[in-house]
N, C-alpha and C positions, 0 to 999 in steps of 0.2 A: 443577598442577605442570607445566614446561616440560623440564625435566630434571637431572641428577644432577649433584655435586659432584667433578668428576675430579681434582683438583688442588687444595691449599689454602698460602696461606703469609701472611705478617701484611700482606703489599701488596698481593696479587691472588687471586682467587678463579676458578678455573677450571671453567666447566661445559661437561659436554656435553649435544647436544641431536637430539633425532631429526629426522629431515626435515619430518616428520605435526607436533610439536608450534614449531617453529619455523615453517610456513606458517601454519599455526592463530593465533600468538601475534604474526606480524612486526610489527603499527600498535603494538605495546605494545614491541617489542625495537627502541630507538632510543638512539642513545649519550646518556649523561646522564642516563636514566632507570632506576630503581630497581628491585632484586630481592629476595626475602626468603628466607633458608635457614635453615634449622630447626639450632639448636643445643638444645635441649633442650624439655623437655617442651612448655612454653606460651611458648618464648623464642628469638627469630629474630634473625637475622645480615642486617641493610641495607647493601647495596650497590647503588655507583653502576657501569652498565655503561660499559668504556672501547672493548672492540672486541669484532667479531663476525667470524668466519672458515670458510668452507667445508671440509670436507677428506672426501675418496672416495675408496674402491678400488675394484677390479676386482668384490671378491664381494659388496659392500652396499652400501646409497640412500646418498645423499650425507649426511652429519650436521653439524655445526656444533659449533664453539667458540665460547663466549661469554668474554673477560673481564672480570672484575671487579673493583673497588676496595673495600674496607670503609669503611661510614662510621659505623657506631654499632648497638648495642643494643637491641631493644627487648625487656623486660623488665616483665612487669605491668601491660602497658598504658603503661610509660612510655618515651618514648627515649632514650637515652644512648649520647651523641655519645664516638666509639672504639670500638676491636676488639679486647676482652679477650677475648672469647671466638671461635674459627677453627673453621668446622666440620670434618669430616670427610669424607672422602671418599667416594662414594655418599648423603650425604644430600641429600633432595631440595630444590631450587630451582624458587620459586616466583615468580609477579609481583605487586610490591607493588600490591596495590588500596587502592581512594579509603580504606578505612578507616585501612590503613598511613599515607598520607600524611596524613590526620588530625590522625593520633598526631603524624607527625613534625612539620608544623607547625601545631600547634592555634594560636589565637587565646584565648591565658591572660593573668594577672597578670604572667608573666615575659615572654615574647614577645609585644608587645600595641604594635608597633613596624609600622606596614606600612611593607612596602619595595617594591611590584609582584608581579608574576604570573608564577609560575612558567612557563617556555621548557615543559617537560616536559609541562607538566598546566596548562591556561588557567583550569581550575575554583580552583585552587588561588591563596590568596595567601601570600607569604613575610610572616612575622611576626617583628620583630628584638628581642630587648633593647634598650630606646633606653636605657635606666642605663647599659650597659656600653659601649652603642656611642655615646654622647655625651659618658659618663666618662672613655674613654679614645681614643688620639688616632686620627683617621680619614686613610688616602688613598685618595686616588679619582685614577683616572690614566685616561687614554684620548686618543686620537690625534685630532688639527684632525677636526670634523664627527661623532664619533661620538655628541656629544649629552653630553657631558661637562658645559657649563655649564646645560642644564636637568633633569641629573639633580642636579646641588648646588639649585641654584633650587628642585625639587620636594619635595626632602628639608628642607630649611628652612623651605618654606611647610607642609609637614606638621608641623610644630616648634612653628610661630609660630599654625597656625594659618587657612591662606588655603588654601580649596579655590574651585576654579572665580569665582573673581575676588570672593567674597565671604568677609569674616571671620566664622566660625565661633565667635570669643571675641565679638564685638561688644556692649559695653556691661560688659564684663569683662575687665580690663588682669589679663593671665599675667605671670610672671615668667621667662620665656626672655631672655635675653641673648647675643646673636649680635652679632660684630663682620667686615663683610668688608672685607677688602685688594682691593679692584675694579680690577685693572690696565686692563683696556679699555673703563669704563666700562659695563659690561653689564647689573645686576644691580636697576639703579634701578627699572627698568621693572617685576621680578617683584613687587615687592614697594609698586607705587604703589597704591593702589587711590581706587576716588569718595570722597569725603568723608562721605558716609553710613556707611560700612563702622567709620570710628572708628578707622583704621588707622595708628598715627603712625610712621614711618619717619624715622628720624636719618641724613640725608643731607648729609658733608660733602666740599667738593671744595677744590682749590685756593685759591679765594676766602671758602670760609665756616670754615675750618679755620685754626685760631688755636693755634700751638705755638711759645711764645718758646722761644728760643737757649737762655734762662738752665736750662732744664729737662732741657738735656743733660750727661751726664756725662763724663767726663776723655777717655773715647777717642771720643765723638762729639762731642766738641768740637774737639780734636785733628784728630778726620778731616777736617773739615772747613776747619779753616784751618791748618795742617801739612802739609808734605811731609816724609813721613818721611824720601824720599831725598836729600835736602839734608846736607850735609855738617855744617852747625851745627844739625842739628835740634835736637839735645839741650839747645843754649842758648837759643833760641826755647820750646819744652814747660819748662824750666823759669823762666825769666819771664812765659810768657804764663798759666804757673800759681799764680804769686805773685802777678801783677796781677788773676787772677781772685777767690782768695782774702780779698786786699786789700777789692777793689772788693763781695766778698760783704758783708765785714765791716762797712765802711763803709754800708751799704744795711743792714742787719739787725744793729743791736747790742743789740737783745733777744736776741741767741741764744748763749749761750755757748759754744758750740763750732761753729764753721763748717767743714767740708773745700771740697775741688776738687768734691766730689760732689755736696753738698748742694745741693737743690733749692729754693733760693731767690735772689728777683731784685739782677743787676749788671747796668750800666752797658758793655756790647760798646762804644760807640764811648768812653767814660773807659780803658777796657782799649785801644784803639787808639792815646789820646793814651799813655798809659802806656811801652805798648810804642815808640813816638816819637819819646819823649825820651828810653828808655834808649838808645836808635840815634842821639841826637845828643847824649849829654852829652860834658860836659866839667869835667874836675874841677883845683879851683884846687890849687895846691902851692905855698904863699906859704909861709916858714917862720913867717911871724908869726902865721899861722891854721892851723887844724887843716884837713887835706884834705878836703873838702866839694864840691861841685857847685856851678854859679855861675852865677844867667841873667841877662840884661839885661833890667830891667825899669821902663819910665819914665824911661831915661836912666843909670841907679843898676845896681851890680853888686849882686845879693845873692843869699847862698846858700841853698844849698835843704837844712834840717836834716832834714826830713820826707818820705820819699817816695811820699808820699799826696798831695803837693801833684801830681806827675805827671800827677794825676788828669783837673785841673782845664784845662789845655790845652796846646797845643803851643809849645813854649816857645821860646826864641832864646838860647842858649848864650854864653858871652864864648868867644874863639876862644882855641885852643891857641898856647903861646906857652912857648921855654925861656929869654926875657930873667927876669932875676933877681927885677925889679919886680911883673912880671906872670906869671910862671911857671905853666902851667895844661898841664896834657893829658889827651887825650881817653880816657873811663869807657872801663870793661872791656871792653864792648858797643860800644863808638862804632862803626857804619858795619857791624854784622855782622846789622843785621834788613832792610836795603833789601828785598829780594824779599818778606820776609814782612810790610814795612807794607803793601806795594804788594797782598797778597793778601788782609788783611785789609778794604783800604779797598774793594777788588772786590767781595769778598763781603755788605759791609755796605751797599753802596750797589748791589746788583744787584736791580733792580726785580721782579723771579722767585722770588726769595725773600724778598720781603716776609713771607709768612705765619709767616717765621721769625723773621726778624732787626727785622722792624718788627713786627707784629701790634697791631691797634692797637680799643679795645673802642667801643662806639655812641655815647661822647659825645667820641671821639677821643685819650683817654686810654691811656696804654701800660701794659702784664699787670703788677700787682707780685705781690709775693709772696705776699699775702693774695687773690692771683684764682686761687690756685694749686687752689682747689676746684673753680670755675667750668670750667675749664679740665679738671679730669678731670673732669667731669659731662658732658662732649661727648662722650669717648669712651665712658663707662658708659650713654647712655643717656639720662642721670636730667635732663636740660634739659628735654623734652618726652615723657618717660615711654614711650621704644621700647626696644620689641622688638631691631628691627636696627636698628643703625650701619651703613651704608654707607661707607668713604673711599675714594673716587673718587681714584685716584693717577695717573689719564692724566696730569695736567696738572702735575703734580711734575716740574720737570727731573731727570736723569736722576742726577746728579755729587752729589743729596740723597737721592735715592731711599731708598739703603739707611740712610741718617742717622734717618733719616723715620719709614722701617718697624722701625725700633730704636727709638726712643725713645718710640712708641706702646706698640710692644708691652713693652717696657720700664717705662712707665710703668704696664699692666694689668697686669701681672706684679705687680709693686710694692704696688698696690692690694691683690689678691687675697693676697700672703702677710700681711700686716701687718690685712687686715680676719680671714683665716684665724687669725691668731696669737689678737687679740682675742677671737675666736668661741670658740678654742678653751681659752682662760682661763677661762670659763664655760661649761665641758664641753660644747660645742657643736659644730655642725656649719656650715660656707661654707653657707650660704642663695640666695649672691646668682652662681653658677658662670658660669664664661664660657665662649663658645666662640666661637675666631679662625679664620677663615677665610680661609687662607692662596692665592688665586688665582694659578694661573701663578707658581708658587712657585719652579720654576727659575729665574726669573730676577731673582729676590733670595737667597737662598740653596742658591748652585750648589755642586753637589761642588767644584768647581776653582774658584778667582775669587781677584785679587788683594786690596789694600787698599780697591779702593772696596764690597766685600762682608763684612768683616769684622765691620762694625758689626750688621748685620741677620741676619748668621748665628748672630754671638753670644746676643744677644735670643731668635730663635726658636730657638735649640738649648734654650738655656737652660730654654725651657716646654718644650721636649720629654721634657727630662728628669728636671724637677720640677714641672712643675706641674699636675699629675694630683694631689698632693700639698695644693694649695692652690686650687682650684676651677676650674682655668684647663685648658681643652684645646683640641687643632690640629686642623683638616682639611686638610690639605695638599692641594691641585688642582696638578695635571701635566699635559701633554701628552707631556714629556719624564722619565719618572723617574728614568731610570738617571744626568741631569746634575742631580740634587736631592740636596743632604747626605744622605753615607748616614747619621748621626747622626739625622737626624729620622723617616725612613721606616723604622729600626730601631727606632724606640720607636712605631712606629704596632701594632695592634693587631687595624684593622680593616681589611679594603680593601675598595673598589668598583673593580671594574676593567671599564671597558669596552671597547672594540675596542681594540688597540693592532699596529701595522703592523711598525714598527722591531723587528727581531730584536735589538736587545740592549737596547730597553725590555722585552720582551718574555720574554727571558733576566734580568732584572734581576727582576722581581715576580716569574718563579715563584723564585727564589731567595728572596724576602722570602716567600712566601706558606708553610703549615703541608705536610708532608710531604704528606698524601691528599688535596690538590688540585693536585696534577701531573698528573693524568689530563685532568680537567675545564678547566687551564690551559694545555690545548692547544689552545682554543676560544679562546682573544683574540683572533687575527686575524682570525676569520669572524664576529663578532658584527655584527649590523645597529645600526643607530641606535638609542638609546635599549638596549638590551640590555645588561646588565654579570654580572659574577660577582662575588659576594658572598660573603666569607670573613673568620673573624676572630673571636673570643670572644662577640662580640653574636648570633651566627647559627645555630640549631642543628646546620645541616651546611653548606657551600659548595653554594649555588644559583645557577642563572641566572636573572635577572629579566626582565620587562620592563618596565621605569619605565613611568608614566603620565607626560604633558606635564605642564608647571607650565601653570597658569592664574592671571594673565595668565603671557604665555613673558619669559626674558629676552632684550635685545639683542644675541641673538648669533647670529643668520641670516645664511646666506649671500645675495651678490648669484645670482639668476640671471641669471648673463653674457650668456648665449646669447640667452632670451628679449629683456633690456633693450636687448642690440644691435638687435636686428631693431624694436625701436619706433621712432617717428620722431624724429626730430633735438631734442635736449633743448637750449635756449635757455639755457641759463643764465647768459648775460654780457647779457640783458633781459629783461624782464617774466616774471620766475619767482618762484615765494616763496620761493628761496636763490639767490642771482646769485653771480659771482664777487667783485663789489665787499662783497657780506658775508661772504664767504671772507677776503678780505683785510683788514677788518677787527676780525674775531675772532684773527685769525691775528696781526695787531698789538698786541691786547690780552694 
């Protein structure tokens, strides 16, 4: 025993401590590190220490305050995380030994989850719920260099399966399903292994990634070829929503019922003539004929009863006229979509989005409707039987990005409630769970962002909020969290926090994080690389870690500046095996 109980209340626990049993005990009295105090017979009060303090008079040795946090119970041998029970004052304070920490984190059926090695105790390793902490949604936040992308990288190959650059499942496909959103290209590397290993990673980038137009719905279609701030927007959205309709229906008359939503294949450039010639009609007013549309065709006037023919191409109007013979003026619409053909035709012919607007399948045939399986099997996985998806989004311009990151996750969303519903028809349970892995998340769904963030915010709020529900959960990665929807980081659960510098990131998680780790999250800013705090319903108490490396690492090392300068002069515009002229033309492509 160290010493007595002077103070109690449901936040802090205050001891005091003699001079003799504080010099005795100081490698063991370290902030962070754990106390036990006797609440009753065989049943002690664990606390984490937050400070230690001198205080002396004139007539006696110096003595010490200690205080304390409560973190839970132990009770029978068992721990129970809270502070139902406060001791009293005078009873005695102990130091939790190896057995203590045992208890708190044993290695069971429930905690059977490694997360690293205890800051406190190196003998010790923390053991997580991964049910609760894969159930429900994760962030992990830490500042440029604190080892943020190879503590997601370690945690994942713990998942999938990859320790020290060898698969551990080899010659046995798991059923993990991990999807990452790879902004910087980083993550390809942790997860490559030799070909022996059996390891299939679902890696797709710019050019292997096949996602028609036709698969987006009413406001990511919209977003993309809409300005909302356009004076006539509203008559533009509602013809380019009747010509989409059309052109569903026309393309799919197996289906009895078509929306703007429905997810089956049109004709984007039939929709362009469409829109084309409502912008150039002209409509006859002959009293001998009914008011009709009227193009020149073959020499011969003839009108258009059907406006489905639109479809078929751009057409050459008889010109407006108020002579009596010929009496003709121009449709509703004549001359009020110029800027919006003009954006249309940019978009559809913009070589950078091919992947969208053309995508095009191996014997050069374009997606119909019936590939609409093929096409979600890319993102599930089930092409090549992986683990992880990789989508590599460097190479996404910038003005689809969030278009991109919506309609992916939008389309897994999708999957999962509608495979959830079936399941659950047959008293069953989602078999096939997902988890998206949301990289450098501020900067697709920031707190603040005008309309080119709307689309991707909506999508992942949307799992944030339900789809815990239906198999689907987030890891949210940050550098920045306090500029991340507070909507998604409110429905997180769990965190991993590692160094964080910025005082009002830093102010923003301990607000997110649970009441009794305000002590312990005053250690953000000093944590070394790789180190994080761990808090969250998967964890029996808030601990500091220290991650192990992934093996292999991801790509996201820094240059050492310093070192590279002082090498010798790097040739690279001759005889290197990356010159400038392969710069330029990658850069072209």
């Amino acid at each position: 025993m160290i010493g007595k109980v002077l103070e109690s209340s449901a936040n802090e626990i205050i001891t005091q401590m003699k001079f003799e049993d504080f010099e005795h005990n100081k490698n063991e009295l370290k902030i962070g590190k754990y106390i036990k105090i006797e609440v009753g017979n065989h049943d002690y009060l664990i606390a984490s220490i937050k400070s230690i303090k001198a205080v002396a008079d004139l007539k006696e040795k110096e003595k010490y305050l200690m205080v304390a946090e409560p973190v839970g119970v132990i009770s029978n041998d068992e721990f129970i995380p809270g502070s139902t029970l406060l001791p009293s004052p005078t009873e005695e304070v102990g130091i939790a030994e190896q057995s203590v920490l045992d208890c708190i984190f044993q290695n069971n059926d429930k905690y059977a989850f490694p997360m690293g090695r205890l800051i406190q105790n190196n003998s010790v390793t923390l053991h997580i719920d991964g049910n609760v902490f894969f159930g429900k949604h994760i962030g992990i936040v830490g500042s440029t260099g604190s080892g943020k992308s190879c503590t997601v990288a370690k945690i994942l190959q713990e998942v999938v399966g990859i320790k020290d650059e060898n698969n551990i499942h080899v010659g046995a496909q798991k059923n993990a399903h991990i999807i990452i959103f790879d902004i910087h290209s980083e993550y390809k590397a942790a997860f490559s292994l030799e070909k022996q290993q059996g390891f299939s990673l679902n890696y797709l980038d710019v050019e292997k990634l096949k996602l028609p137009y036709w698969l987006m719905n009413s406001e990511e279609l919209e977003s993309i070829f809409i300005e909302s701030n356009e004076a006539n927007s509203h008559n533009q959205i509602s013809q380019f929503r009747r010509a989409v309709i059309l052109n569903k229906e026309k393309y799919n008359p197996s289906l009895s019922k078509v929306t703007y939503d429905t997810p089956v294949y049109f004709s984007i450039e039939e929709v362009y003539n469409y829109i084309y010639n409502m912008n150039e009609e002209v409509i006859s007013k002959l009293a001998s004929e009914d008011a009709v549309p009227k193009i020149i065709e073959n020499g011969q006037q003839v009108p258009i009863t059907d406006k489905n023919r639109y479809f078929e191409k751009k057409f050459s109007f008889i010109p407006p006229s108020t002579a009596k013979d010929s009496k003709a003026t121009n449709g509703p619409f004549n001359g009020e979509f110029n800027r919006f053909i003009s954006r249309l035709e940019n978009k559809i012919n913009d070589k950078r989005l091919e992947f969208v607007m053309n995508p095009q399948k191996s014997d050069g045939s374009v997606y119909m409707s019936e590939d609409f399986e093929e096409i979600l099997k890319q993102f599930l996985g089930y092409l090549n039987r992986a683990n992880v998806s990789i989508i590599d989004l460097s190479g996404i311009p910038f003005e689809i990005l969030s278009i991109t990151i919506s309609l992916i996750t939008r389309i897994i969303f999708d999957f999962c409630f509608h495979y959830s519903k079936l399941k659950h028809a047959r008293q069953e349970l989602n078999n096939v769970p997902f988890l998206i892995v949301c990289e450098e998340a501020h900067n697709y769904v920031p707190k603040n962002g005008g309309a080119d963030y709307v689309a991707s915010k909506k999508s992942i709020e949307r799992i944030a909020k339900e789809g815990r529900k239906y198999g689907i959960s987030l890891m949210v990665v940050s550098q920045r969290p306090s500029e991340v929807s507070d909507t998604i980081f409110a429905q997180c659960n769990n965190f991993v926090s590692l160094r964080l510098t910025n005082t009002s990131d830093q102010a923003y998680i301990k607000n997110l994080l649970p009441n009794n780790t305000n002590s312990v999250a005053d250690v953000l800013p000093t944590l070394q690389p790789g180190q994080c705090l761990i808090v969250g319903d998967a964890t029996p108490l808030p601990s500091i870690v220290q991650m192990e490396k992934p093996k292999p690492e991801p790509q996201s090392k820094n240059v050492s500046v310093c070192d590279v300068w002082n090498e010798e002069w790097k040739k690279i515009d001759q005889d290197e095996p990356v010159t400038i002229t392969d710069v330029l033309e990658r850069w072209r492509k």
